[in-house]
N, C-alpha and C positions, 0 to 999 in steps of 0.2 A: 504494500500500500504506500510504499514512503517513495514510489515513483511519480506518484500521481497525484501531486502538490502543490502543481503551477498555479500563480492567483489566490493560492488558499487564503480563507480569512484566518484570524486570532485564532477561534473558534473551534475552526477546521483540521489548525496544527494541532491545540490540544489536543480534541480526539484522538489523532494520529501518533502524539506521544503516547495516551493512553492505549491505544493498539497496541504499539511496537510493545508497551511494559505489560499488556497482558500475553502478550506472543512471542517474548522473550523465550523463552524456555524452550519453544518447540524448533526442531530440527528443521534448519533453512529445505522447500524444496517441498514442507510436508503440506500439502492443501486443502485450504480449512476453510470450508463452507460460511460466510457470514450472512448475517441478516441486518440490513441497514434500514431504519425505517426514516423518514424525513418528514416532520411536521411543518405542517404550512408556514409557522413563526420562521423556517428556514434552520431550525435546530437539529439537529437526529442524533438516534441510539443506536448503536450497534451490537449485535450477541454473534461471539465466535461460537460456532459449533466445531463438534471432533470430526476429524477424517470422516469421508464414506468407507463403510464396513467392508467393500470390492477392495479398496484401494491398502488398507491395514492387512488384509485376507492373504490378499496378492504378493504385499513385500516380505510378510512371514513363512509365506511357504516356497520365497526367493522364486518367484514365477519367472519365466524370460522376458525378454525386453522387447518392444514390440518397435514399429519403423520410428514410432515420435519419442523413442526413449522412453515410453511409459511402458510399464509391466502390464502381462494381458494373459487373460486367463487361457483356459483349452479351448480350442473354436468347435471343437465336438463334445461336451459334458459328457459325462459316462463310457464313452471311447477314447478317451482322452486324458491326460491329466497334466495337468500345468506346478505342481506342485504338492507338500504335500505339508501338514502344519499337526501339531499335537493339540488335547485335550488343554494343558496348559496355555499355550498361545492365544485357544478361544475364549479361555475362562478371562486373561487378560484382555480382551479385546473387548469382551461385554464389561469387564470395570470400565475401560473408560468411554463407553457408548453409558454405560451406567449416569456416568459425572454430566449429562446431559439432561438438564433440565426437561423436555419433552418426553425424556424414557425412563428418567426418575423415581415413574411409578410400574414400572415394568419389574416381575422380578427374575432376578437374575441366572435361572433356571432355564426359565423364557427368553431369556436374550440370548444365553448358549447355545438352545435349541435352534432358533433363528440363522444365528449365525452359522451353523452348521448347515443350513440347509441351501441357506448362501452360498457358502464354498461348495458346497455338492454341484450346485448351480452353475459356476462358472469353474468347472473342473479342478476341485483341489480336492486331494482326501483328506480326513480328520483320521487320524491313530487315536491309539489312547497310551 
């Protein structure tokens, strides 16, 4: 976000410091869904959300790398397989879909189940 600052008001930077110090911590590269809403006043809120579930799924079970540099699942599911990720890795993967305010109320039995069926989806196997 710190490219795209040209013209910015007062206002604008702070948020934008605000970003960079809530996005600190996270590994340059990693892609994080935001929701920017903008009130008429000309004000807005921003809420970072965690990775999509593909894209965490994908780098755990070291899938290949695709023409854009992005990792990319089996192009055949169930003929296929792009990788391959443990029980652990998923139970991690639902904590921090967990720490997501929207899925907060989900529990975390259900988010594992999910996400397994996720990676069944785009050809990864789950071990235990």
């Amino acid at each position: 976000m710190s490219k795209a600052r040209g013209g910015a008001t007062v206002d604008q930077i702070v948020k934008l410091v605000e970003f960079n110090a809530r996005t600190g911590h996270i590994n340059p590269g990693t892609p994080l869904p935001v929701r920017v809403t903008v009130r008429p006043d000309r004000s807005f809120h921003f809420e970072v959300r965690t990775p999509q579930t593909s894209w965490l799924l994908l780098n755990a079970a070291d899938a290949p790398m695709g023409k854009k540099g992005r990792r990319k699942g089996a192009a055949r599911p169930g003929h296929e397989v792009a990788g391959t990720v443990s029980l652990k890795h998923v139970y991690e993967i639902a904590k921090v879909k967990q720490s997501e305010l929207r899925l907060s109320g989900l529990s975390l039995e259900g988010l594992c189940k999910s996400i397994i069926y996720q990676a069944r989806s785009i050809g990864i196997n789950v071990v235990a």
